[in-house]
Structures are given as structure tokens and as C-alpha cells.
C-alpha positions in Angstrom: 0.0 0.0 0.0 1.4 3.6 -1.0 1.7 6.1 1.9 -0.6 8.9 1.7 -0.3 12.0 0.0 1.0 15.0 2.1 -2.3 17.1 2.4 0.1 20.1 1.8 0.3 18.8 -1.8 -3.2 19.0 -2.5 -3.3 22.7 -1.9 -3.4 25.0 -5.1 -2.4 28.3 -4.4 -4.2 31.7 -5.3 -3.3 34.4 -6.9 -2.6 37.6 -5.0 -5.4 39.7 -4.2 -6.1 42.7 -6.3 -6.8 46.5 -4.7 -8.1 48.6 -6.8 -5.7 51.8 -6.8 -2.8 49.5 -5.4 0.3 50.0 -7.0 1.3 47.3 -9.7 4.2 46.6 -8.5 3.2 45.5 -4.8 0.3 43.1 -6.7 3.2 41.8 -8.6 5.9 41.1 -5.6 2.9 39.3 -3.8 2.3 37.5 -7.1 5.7 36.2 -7.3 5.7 35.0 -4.0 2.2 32.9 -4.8 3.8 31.9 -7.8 7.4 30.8 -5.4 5.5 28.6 -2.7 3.5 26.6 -5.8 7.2 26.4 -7.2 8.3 24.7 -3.8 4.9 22.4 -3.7 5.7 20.8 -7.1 9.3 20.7 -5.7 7.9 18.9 -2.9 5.9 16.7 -4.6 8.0 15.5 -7.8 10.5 14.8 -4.4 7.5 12.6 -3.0 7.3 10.7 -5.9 10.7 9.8 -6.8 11.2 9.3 -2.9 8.2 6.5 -3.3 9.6 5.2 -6.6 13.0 4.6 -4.8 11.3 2.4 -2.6 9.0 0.3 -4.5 11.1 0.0 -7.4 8.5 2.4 -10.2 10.6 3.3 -12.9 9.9 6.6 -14.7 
């Protein structure tokens, strides 16, 4: 039997929220941060997957 799936993983993240009469550039750093922690969950994830196919052998 597999081991579960970090809930983290699940997750999908948002986009930043949107002000109206905020400057562009503060939407944009909190946009690339959104963008950074889906970046990391993938990370984590592809990581999951080749920790599992180490184990049982799953080629790619």
C-alpha cells in the first residue's frame, strides 16, 4: 500500500489579491511570491514521488 499524500500537496495556491488603486508593482511582488510557494509544492511533490519510486522500485 502507498503512503498517503501530504495534504500540503493537495493545496493549489491563489493568486494575489487585487486592490483597486494599489500599485502594480506591490500586486506583482505578492504575485511572485504565490507563484514561489506553488514552485516549492511541485518541488515537494515531484520529491515525493521519486522518494516513493526509490522504494518500490517504479521506474519513470
Amino acid at each position: 500500500m502507498l503512503p498517503p499524500l501530504p495534504d500540503d500537496l493537495r493545496q493549489q495556491e491563489a493568486h494575489a489579491a487585487v486592490a483597486e488603486g494599489e500599485p502594480l508593482i506591490a500586486i506583482l511582488a505578492r504575485e511572485r511570491q504565490a507563484l514561489d510557494r506553488a514552485n516549492a509544492r511541485q518541488g515537494r511533490s515531484v520529491k515525493f514521488y521519486d522518494d516513493l519510486a526509490s522504494r518500490y522500485g517504479t521506474r519513470r
